[in-house]
N, C-alpha and C positions, 0 to 999 in steps of 0.2 A: 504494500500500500504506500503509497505518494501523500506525503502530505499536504493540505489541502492550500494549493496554490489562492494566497493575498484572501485566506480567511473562508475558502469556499470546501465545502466537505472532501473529506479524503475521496482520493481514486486509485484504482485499483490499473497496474502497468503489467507489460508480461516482460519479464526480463530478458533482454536480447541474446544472454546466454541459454535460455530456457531451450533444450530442444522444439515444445513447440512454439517457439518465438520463428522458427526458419520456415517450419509447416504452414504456419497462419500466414507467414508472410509471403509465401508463395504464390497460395491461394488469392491472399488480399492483390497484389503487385497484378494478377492474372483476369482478376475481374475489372480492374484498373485499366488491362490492356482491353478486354473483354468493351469495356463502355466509351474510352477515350480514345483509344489510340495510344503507338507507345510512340516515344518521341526521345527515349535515351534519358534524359534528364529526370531525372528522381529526386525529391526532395525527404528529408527527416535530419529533423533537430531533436539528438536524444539530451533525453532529459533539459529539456528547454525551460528555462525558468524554475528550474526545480532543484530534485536531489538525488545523486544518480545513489543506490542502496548502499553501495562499496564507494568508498574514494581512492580504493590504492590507483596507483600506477597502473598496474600490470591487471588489475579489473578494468580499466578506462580501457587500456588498448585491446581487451579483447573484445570489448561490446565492439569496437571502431571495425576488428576484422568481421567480428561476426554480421554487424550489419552489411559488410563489403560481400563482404561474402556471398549473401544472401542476393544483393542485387546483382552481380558475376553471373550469379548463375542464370539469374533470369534472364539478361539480356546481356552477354559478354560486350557489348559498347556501349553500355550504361555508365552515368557520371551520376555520383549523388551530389548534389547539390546542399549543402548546411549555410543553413544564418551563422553569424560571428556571434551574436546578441549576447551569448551564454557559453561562447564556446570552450570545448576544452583539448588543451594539447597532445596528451595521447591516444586520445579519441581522433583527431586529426592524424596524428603520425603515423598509426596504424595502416594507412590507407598510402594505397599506390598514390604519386601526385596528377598522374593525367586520369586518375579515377572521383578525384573531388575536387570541385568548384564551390570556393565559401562568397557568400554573400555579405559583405560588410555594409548594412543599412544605413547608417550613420557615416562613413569613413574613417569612424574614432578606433574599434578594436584593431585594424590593421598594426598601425606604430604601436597599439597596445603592446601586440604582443610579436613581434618582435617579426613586421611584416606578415605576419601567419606563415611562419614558417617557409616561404618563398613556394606557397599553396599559390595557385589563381585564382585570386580574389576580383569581384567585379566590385566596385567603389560604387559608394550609393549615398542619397542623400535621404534621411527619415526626417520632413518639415512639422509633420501634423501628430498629435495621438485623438483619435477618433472623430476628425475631423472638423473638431471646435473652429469657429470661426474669427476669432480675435485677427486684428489687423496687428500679421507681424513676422519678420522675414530679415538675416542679416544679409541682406544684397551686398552689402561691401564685401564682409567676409567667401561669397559664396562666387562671385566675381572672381574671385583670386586663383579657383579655378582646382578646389582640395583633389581633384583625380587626375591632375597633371602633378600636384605635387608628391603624389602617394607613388604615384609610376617613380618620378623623379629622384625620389628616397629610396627605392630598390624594391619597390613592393612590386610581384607581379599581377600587376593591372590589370586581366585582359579584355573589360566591358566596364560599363558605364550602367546607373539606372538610380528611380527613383521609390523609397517604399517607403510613404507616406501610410496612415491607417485612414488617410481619408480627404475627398478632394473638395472641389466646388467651394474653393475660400484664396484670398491669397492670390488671384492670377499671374498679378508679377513677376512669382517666387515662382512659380513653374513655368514660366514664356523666359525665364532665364535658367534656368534649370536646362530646359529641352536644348536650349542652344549648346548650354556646356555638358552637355551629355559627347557631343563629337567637336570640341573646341581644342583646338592642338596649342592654346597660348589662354594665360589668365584674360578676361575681357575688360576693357576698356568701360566702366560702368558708368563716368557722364555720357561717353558717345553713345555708349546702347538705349540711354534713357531716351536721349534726344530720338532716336528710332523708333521705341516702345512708343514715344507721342505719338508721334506721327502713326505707325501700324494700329496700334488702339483706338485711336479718337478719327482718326480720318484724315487731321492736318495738325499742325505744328499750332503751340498756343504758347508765349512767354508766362503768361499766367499759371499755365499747367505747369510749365518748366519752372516754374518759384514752386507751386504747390510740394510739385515733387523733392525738390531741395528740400524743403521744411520734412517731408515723411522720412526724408532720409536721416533728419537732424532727431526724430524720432518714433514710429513706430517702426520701422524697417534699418533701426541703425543697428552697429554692430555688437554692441556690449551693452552691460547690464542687466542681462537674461538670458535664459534658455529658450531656444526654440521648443514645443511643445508641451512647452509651461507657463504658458501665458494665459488666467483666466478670465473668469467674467462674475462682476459682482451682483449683476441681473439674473443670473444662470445658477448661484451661489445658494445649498440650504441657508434660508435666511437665519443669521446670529447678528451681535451690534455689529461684528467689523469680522468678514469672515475673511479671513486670508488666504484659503485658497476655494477655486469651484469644486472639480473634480478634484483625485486625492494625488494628480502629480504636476498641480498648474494654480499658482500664486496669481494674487487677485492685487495686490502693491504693483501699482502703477510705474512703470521704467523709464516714464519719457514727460519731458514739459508737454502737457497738457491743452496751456495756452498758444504754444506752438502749434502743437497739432490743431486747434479749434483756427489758427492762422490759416494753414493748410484749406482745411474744409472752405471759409470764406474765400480764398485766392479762387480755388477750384470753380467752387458757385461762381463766381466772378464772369466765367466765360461762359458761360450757360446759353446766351444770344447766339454764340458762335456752334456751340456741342450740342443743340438739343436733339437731333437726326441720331444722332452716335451712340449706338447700345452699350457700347465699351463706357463710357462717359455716365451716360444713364445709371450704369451697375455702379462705377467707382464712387461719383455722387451719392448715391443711397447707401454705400457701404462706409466711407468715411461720415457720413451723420450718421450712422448706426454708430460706430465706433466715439463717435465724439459725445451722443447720448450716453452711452454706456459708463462712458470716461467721466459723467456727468454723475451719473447715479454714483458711482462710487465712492466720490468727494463728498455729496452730499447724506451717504450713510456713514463717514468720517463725523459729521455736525452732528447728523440725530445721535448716534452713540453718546459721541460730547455733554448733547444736551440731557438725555437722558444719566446722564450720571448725575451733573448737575443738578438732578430731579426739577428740568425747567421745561413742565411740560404744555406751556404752549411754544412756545419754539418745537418740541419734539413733536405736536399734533401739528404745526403748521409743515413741517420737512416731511413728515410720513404726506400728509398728503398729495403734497410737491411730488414724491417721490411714485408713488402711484398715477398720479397724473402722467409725469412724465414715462412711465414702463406704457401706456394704453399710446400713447401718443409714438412711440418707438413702436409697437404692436401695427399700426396703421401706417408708420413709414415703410416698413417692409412690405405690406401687403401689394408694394408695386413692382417688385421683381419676386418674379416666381422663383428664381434659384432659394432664394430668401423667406418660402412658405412653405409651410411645415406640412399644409395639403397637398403639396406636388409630392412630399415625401411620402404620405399615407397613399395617397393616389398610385402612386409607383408600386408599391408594394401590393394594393386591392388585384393591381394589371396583371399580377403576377398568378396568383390563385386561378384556380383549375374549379371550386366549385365554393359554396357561402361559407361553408365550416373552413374550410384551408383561409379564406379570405379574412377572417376574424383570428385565426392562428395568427395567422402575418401581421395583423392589423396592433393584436397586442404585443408580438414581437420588434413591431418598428414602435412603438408606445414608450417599451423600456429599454431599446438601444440607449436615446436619446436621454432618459432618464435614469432609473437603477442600473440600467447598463446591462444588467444580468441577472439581475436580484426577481424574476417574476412571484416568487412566493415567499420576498421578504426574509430568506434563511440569512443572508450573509446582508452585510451593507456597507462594505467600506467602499467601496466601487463606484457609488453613485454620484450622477453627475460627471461623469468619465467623460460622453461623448454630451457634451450641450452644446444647444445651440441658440444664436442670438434670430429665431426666428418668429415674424410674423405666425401666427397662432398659437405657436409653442408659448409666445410670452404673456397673452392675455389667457389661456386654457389653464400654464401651469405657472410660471414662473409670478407674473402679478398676485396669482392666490394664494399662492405661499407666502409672500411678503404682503400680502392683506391681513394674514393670519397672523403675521408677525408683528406686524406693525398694532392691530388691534389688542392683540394682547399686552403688548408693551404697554400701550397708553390705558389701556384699563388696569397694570400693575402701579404706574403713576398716581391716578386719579386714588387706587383704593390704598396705596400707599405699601403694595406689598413687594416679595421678590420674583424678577421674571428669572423663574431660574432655567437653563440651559447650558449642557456639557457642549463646550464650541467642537466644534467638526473640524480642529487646524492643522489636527496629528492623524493619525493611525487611531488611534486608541481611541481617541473620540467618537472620532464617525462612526468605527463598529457602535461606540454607545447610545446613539443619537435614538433610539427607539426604548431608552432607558428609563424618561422621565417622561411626565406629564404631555407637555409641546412638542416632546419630538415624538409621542406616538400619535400625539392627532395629524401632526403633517406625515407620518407615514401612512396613514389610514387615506390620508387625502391624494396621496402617491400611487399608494396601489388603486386605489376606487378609477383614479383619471388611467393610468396602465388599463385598467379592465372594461373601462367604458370604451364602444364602439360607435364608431361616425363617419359617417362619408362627406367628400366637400366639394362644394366646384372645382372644377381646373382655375387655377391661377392663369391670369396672363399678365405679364409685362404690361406698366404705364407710365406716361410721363411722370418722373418724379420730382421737377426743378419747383414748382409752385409750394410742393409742400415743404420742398427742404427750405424755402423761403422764411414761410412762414413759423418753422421749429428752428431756425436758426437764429430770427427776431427773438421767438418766446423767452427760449432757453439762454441767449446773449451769448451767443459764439457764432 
C-alpha cells in the first residue's frame, strides 16, 4: 500500500518486481496497442510523487530493469518515456540510454541532477498548475531562451515542449513559448513585442507599446514569484486575509499595483483605434479582470484592518464595496466566452453519450474547478487547486462564499462575539477547515453547488470597451 498521496486514502501498487507486475503489464501494454495504436513511445513514472517500498540502491535499479524489460519485450523499438518531476537515479541508470527519453517539465531537474545523467532529455517549460488564470509570465526570463542554454551546459537536449496543467490564460506566454520551442539564439524581447502588437491587434499602437512596458514592469516581470503560484483572493476560501487560493499559489501581490491599473488605462486609451480586434477585445477584459481582482485584495487588507479594530461601519461599508465589486467582475467577463464558466459546462454536456453520463461530467467539471477532487468531501487540502476568475463561477460560487463570510463577520461585530476560523494558509489548516462551525456551512455550500445540475446558453463574445469604461470610472483605475 502507497501512502495516500497530499492526504487522499491509501492505494494499493503492484510492485514492478512482483512476477505479476510483467503479466499484467503485458496484457495492459496489449490492449493499449489493441485501442490506440503502438507508436514506440511508452510512458511510466514509477512511483511518481510518492514512495517507492524499498529505497536501496540496488531495489531502485531493479524496478528501472524490470520495467525495461517488460517494455523490450513488447515492442523491441520501444523508448519509455519518464517525467524528471520525481525522478530517481538508478531507476534511470538501469536502463539502456537510447531506451529512455526523460521529460524535464520545468527545465529545472536537468542541472539538478547533474544533466540527467547525459539521458535525452526534451527541455520543457511547466507555466500553469490547473490552469488558474492570474495574469502572469516571466517573459524576460523565458526570452533568454533556458533550452539553448540546457543544450549549451552539456545536457543532451534532443526536443523542445511545453507541459502546462492547463491553457486558455496567459497568451503571451505561449505565442512566445511556440516561437522558442525551435529558436536557435535567446530572443530579442522588445523586438518581439513590437511584432506581438502588430500580429495581435492588427496594427502597431504606441499606447499599447507603453501599456506593455508597464506589464513588463509588473505582472509578467521576472522576479518576485513563482510561476504557478500566483493566486487569487476572489477565488480564495474566504478568511480576513487569506494568503494563498489553492494550496501551492500565494494571494501577496508581487507587482505595483498602481502600475499595473496604468497599464489597463494606456490600453483603454486606444480602444477608437482596436475595437475590430479580438486579440484587443480579450486582452482588455483580461487586464480589468486582473486589475478588479488586484482590487479586491487590497480592499480585504482594510476590512480585516477594520474588523480588528472592531470598526464596524467601515467593515459593513468595504464588505459591501466588496461584493458589489465581485457581481460587477461576474458581468465583465460575461463578454468573452473563453472567460465563462458555461462554455466550460457546455463543453463537457457535448461530451456525454446519454443524460446520466451528462450529469456525471457535469459534477465532475463542478469540482475540477473547485475541491479539485474532493467529490465526497473525504480529503480537503486540495481545494481551490484549479480556480478560476470566471464569469458564473464568480457570482454561483465565489460571491456566496464571501457573502457568507462577510455576513457573518459583521453579525460577530454587531453581537460583539468571536468569528472564529482555523485560516487555510498551511497544510494543516485547510485539511481542518471542515472543523468548526463556518467552515462546515461553506463546505455544505461547496458540495450542494458541486451537486446541483444546470445547463446555460452558449456564451458568445461582445464588445467589451463600454463597460470596461465604465468599471474603470467606478472602481478609479
Amino acid at each position: 500500500m502507497q501512502r495516500g498521496w497530499c492526504l487522499y486514502p491509501k492505494t494499493a501498487q503492484l510492485d514492478p518486481l512482483d512476477p505479476l507486475f510483467f503479466e499484467f503489464g503485458t496484457v495492459y501494454l496489449h490492449k493499449m496497442k489493441e485501442l490506440f495504436g503502438n507508436h514506440h513511445f511508452i510512458a511510466c513514472d514509477p512511483f511518481h510523487e510518492g514512495t517507492p517500498p524499498k529505497l536501496s540502491k540496488s531495489y531502485l535499479n531493479d524496478v528501472g530493469k524490470a520495467i525495461n524489460r517488460l517494455y523490450e519485450h513488447f515492442d523491441s523499438k520501444s523508448v519509455w518515456v519518464m517525467q524528471a518531476w520525481t525522478i530517481r537515479e538508478h531507476i534511470v541508470k538501469a536502463v539502456p540510454k537510447n531506451r529512455l527519453l526523460i521529460l524535464d517539465l520545468n527545465s529545472e531537474k536537468t542541472p539538478q541532477n547533474n544533466n540527467c545523467w547525459g539521458y535525452p532529455v526534451i527541455s520543457g517549460m511547466l507555466h500553469d498548475f490547473g490552469g488558474k488564470n492570474s495574469m502572469q509570465g516571466k517573459l524576460k526570463k523565458h526570452s533568454e531562451n533556458v533550452y539553448l542554454k540546457l543544450k549549451n551546459g552539456g545536457a543532451k537536449v534532443v526536443g523542445t515542449g511545453m507541459f502546462m496543467e492547463g491553457i486558455e490564460q496567459n497568451p503571451v506566454v505561449y505565442d512566445l513559448q511556440f516561437e522558442l520551442l525551435t529558436a536557435p539564439e535567446p530572443i530579442d524581447l522588445d523586438k518581439w513585442l513590437d511584432k506581438y502588437i502588430l500580429r495581435r491587434y492588427g496594427q502597431y499602437s504606441d499606447s499599447l507599446r507603453k501599456a506593455w512596458n508597464l506589464l513588463l514592469e509588473t505582472c509578467y516581470c521576472s522576479e518576485g514569484y513563482e510561476e504557478n503560484h500566483v493566486g487569487s483572493t476572489v477565488a480564495s476560501r474566504p478568511q480576513m486575509i487569506p494568503k494563498i487560493a489553492g494550496p501551492c499559489c500565494k494571494n501577496k501581490l508581487y507587482y505595483d499595483t498602481v502600475k499595473f491599473e496604468k497599464a489597463v488605462k494606456l490600453f483603454l486609451s486606444a480602444s477608437d483605434d482596436f475595437k475590430a480586434s479580438d486579440g484587443y477585445q480579450y486582452d482588455l477584459c483580461d487586464l480589468t479582470r486582473q486589475a478588479m481582482s488586484n482590487r479586491f485584495y487590497h480592499e480585504q487588507i482594510k476590512f480585516a484592518a477594520a474588523y480588528r479594530k472592531k470598526d464596524a461601519e467601515t467593515a459593513k461599508r468595504i464588505a459591501k464595496s466588496q461584493l458589489d465589486l465581485l457581481l460587477d467582475l461576474d458581468s465583465l467577463l460575461s463578454h468573452r466566452k473563453e472567460l465563462c464558466f458555461s462554455r466550460w459546462i457546455n463543453d463537457c454536456h457535448a461530451l456525454a453519450t446519454d443524460e446520466k453520463e451528462k450529469r456525471y461530467f457535469d459534477m465532475n467539471a463542478r469540482t475540477l474547478l473547485t475541491s479539485w477532487g474532493d467529490i465526497r468531501s473525504n480529503t480537503s487540502a486540495l481545494y481551490d487547486y484549479a480556480w478560476r476568475e470566471w464569469n458564473g463561477l464568480i457570482k454561483e460560487y465565489y460571491y456566496k462564499r464571501w457573502k457568507m463570510f462577510y455576513e457573518q463577520a459583521l453579525y460577530c461585530l454587531k453581537h460583539k462575539r468571536i468569528f472564529f476560523i482555523i485560516n487555510g494558509n498551511g497544510y494543516v489548516g485547510r485539511f481542518l477547515y471542515r472543523s468548526y462551525p463556518f467552515g462546515k456551512k461553506l463546505n455544505r455550500f461547496e458540495l450542494d453547488w458541486i451537486k446541483t445540475y444546470k445547463e446555460y446558453p452558449a456564451p458568445k463574445n461582445s464588445d467589451v470597451i463600454e463597460q470596461v469604461k465604465i468599471y474603470t470610472e467606478k472602481w478609479g483605475f
